[in-house]
C-alpha positions as a printed Julia matrix, in Angstrom:
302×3 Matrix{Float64}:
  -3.24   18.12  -15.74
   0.32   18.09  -13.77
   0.46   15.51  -11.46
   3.51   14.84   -8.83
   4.34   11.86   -7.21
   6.26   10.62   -4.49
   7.26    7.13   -4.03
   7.81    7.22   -7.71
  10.85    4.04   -7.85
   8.44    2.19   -5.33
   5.97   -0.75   -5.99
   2.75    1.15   -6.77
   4.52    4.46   -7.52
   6.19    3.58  -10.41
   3.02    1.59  -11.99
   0.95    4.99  -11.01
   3.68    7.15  -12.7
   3.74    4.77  -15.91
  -0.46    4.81  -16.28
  -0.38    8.78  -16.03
   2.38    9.09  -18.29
   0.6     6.86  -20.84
  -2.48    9.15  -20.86
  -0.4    12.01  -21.83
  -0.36   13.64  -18.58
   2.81   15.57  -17.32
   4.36   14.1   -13.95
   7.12   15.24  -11.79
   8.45   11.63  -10.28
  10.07   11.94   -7.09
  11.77    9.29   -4.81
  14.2     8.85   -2.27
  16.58    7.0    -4.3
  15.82    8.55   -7.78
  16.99    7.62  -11.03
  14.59    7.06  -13.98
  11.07    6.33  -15.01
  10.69    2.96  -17.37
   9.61    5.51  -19.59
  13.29    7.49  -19.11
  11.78   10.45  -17.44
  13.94   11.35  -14.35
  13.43   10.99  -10.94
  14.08   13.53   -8.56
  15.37   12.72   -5.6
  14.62   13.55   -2.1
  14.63   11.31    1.32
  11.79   12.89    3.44
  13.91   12.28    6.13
  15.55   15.19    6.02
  14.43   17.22    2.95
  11.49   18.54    1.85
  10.12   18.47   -2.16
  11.32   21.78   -3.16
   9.0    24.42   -4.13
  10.04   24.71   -7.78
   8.88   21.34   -8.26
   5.33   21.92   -7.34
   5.09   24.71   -9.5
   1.74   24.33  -11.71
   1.14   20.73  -10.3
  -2.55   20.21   -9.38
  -2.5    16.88   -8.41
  -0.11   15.15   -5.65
   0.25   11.75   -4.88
   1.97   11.3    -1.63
   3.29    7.36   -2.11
   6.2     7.15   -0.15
   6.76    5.75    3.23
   8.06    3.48    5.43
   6.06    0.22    5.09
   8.24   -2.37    7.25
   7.72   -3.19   11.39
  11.45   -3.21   11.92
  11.94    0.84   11.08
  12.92    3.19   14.75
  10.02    5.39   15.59
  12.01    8.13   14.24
  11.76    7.02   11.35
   8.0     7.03   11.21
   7.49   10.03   12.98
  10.0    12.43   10.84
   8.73   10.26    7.56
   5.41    8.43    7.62
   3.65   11.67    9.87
   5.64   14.64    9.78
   6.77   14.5     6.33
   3.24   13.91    5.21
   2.12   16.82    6.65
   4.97   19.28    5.6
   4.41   18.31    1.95
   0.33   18.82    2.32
   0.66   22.27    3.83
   3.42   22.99    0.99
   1.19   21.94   -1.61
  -1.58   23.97   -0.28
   0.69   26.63   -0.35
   1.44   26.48   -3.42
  -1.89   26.14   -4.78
  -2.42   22.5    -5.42
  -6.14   21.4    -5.97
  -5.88   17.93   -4.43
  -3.84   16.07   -2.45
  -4.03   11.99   -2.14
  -2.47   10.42    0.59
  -1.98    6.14    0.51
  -3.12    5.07    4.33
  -3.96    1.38    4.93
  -7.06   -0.07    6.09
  -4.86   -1.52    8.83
  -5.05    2.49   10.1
  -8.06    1.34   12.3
 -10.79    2.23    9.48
 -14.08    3.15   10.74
 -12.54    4.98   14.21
 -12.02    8.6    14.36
 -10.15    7.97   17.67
  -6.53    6.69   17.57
  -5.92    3.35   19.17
  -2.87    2.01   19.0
  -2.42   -1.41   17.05
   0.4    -4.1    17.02
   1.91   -2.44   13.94
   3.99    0.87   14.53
   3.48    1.1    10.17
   0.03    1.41   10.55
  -0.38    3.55   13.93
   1.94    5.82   12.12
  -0.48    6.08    8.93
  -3.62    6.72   11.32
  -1.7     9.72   13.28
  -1.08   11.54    9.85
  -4.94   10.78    8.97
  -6.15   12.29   11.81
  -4.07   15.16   11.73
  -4.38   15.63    8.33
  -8.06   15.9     9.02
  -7.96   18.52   11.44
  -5.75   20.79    9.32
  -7.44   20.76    5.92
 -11.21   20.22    6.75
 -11.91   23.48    6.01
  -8.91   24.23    2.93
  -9.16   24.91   -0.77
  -6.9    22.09   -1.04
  -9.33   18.47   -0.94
  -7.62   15.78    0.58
  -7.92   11.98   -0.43
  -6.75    9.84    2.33
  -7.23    6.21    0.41
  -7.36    3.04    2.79
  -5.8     0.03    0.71
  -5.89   -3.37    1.38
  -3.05   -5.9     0.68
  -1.92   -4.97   -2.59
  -0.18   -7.51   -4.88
   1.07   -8.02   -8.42
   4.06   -8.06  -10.33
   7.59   -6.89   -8.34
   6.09   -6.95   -5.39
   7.85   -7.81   -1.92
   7.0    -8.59    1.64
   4.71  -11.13    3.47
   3.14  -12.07    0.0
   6.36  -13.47   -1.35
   7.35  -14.46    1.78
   5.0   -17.29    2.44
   5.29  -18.37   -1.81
   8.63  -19.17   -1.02
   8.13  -21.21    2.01
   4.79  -22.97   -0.07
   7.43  -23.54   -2.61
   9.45  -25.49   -0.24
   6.9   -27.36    1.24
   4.99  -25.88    3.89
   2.38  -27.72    4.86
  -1.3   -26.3     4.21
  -2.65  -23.65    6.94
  -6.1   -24.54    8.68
  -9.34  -22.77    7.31
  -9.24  -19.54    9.36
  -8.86  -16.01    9.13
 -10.3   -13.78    6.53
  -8.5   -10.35    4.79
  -9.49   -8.4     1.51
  -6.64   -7.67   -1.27
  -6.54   -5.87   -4.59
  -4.06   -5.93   -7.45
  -1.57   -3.33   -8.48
  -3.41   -2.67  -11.66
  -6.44   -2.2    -9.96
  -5.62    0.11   -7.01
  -3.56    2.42   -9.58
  -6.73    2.62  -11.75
  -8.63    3.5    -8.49
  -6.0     6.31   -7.66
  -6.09    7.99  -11.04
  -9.86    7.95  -10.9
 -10.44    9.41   -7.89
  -9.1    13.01   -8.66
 -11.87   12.74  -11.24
 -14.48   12.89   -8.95
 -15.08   16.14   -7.36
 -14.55   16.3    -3.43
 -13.52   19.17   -0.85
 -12.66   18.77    2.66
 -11.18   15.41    3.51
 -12.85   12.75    2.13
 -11.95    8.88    3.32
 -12.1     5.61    1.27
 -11.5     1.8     1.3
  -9.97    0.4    -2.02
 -10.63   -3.89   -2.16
 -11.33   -5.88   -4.58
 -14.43   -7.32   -2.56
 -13.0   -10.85   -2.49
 -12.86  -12.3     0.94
  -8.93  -14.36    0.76
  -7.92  -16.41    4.11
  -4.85  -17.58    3.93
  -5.69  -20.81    2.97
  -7.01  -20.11    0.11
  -3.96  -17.99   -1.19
  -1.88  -21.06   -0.1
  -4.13  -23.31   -2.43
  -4.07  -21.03   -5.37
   0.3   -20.25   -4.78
   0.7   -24.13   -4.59
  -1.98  -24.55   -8.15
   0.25  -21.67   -9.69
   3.35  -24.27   -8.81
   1.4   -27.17  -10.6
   0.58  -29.1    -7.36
  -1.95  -30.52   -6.08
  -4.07  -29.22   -3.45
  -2.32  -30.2    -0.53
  -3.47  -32.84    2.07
  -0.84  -32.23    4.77
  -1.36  -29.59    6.88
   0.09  -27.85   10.49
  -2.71  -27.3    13.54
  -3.32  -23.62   14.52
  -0.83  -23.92   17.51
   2.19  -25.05   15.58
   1.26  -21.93   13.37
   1.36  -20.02   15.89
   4.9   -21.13   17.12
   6.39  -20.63   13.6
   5.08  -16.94   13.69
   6.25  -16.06   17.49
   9.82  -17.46   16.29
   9.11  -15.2    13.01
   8.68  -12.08   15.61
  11.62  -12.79   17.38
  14.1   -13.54   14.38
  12.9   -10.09   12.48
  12.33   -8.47   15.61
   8.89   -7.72   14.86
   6.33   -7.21   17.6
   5.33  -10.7    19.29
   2.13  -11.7    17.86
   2.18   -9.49   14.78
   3.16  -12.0    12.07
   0.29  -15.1    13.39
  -2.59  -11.53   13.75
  -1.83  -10.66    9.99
  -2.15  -14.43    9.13
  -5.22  -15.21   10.89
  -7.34  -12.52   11.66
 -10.0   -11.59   10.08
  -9.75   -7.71    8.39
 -13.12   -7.01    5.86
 -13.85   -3.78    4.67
 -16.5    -2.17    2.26
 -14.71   -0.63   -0.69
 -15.65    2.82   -1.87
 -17.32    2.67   -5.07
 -16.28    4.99   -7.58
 -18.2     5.74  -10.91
 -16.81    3.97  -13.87
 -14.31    1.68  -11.43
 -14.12   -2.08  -11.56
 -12.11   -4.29  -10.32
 -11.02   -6.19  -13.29
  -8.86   -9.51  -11.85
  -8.51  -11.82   -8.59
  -5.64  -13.12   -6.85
  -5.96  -16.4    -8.79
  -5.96  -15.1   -11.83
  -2.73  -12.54  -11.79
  -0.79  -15.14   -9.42
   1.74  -16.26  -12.4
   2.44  -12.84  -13.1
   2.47  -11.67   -9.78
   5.64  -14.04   -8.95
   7.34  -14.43  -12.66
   9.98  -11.87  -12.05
  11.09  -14.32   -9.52
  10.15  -17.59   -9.66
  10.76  -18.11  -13.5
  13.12  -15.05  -14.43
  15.72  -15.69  -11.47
């Protein structure tokens, strides 16, 4: 099989490109910046901001992974529109074009899972995701193309950036312990890619919709326990009242410019899905157990 992938130098692209390369399976890598596989293969690049994969590229390919994106809150809408929606869509009807069995497209469960309806959410990232859903729904229902449109759920692991790191560098310089409420699902990086490269094993047509978690149930509370265990501390005894949480993550907003409220929601709501089971998948590690490798390249290689 030929497989192409976009978002190739990115967090879970470039773990995705390395597992498919491993199996022996030829992959055109493509990414806005470009450069080189860990493997040495090169990476084509293209910024789907104002380019489109070029055709010769999806010659033969019967596979694409559509990766890339804009993932932060502080991006203009432009810049979702013309890349999260409209460059998704371009690069499905291409590939359709030119013949391509199955496209996957990374979404988030964030993208309102379980609505067919678009309502609009705090998070402009996540709107943007449900818009190309819905419209890649209506456009290849019916298409010899399938469509994967795969909700994840937090992902971490090893190089990873963001909210994650974020708050293990603020537990690393003493912030006190959060109260006991809120509830989210994760999964690790090694996990999600092995859910990605087995899902264009299964057959599907149309546009088929699924959850990826690793069935845990993590507040924040308990990720702050297991980041401050990972540091060799003890569990904490110290800890803030919801409201002074709450003030820290409204002066959060305003600093980054992020939406008010959006920081404290992601913190303490509470976001459970049921994953999509997929014959011969398991989920194979929790956040406790991957935390030291999770944050080694930069809490003990910096």
């Amino acid at each position: 099989m030929k497989f192409l992938v976009t978002g190739a130098s990115g967090f879970v692209g470039g773990s995705l490109v390395d597992r498919l390369l491993g199996f022996g399976f030829e992959v055109v890598a493509v990414s806005k910046s470009g450069g080189f596989t860990s493997k040495g293969q090169v990476i084509h690049s293209v910024d789907f901001f104002s380019e489109m994969v070029p055709t010769s590229l999806l010659s033969n390919v019967d596979v694409v992974y559509h990766l890339a994106g804009i993932a932060h809150e502080r991006a203009s809408n432009e810049e979702y529109e013309k890349i999260n929606i409209a460059a998704t869509l371009k690069l499905a009807e291409k590939a359709s074009i030119c013949s391509v069995s199955r496209f996957v497209f990374l979404s988030s469960v964030n993208a309102n899972s379980g609505s067919n309806d678009f309502i609009r959410s705090m998070e402009p990232y996540a709107d943007s995701k449900k818009i190309a859903e819905n419209e890649l729904e209506k456009r290849f229902f019916d298409n010899d193309m399938s469509v994967d449109i795969v909700r994840s759920s937090l992902v971490y692991g090893q190089g990873m950036k963001g909210n994650l790191l974020t708050l293990a560098k603020a537990i690393d310089k003493g912030l006190p312990r959060p109260p006991e409420i809120g509830a989210r699902n994760m999964i690790s990086l090694e996990d999600l890619v092995s859910f990605l490269v087995l899902i264009v094993q299964e057959s599907s047509d149309g546009v088929r919709k699924t959850v990826v978690t690793d069935g845990e149930v993590y507040s924040v509370s308990r990720v702050y326990d297991a980041i401050r265990a990972m540091f060799g501390r003890e569990k904490a005894n110290s800890w803030l009242p919801l409201g002074a949480w709450r003030i820290m993550s409204l002066f959060y907003d305003l600093v980054l410019r992020l939406p008010v409220g959006v920081t404290f929601q992601k913190l303490f709501s509470d976001q459970l899905f049921d994953s999509s089971e997929l014959k011969n998948w398991k989920v194979t590690i929790s956040f406790e157990d991957a935390l030291e490798k999770s944050f080694n390249s930069y809490f003990w290689n910096t």
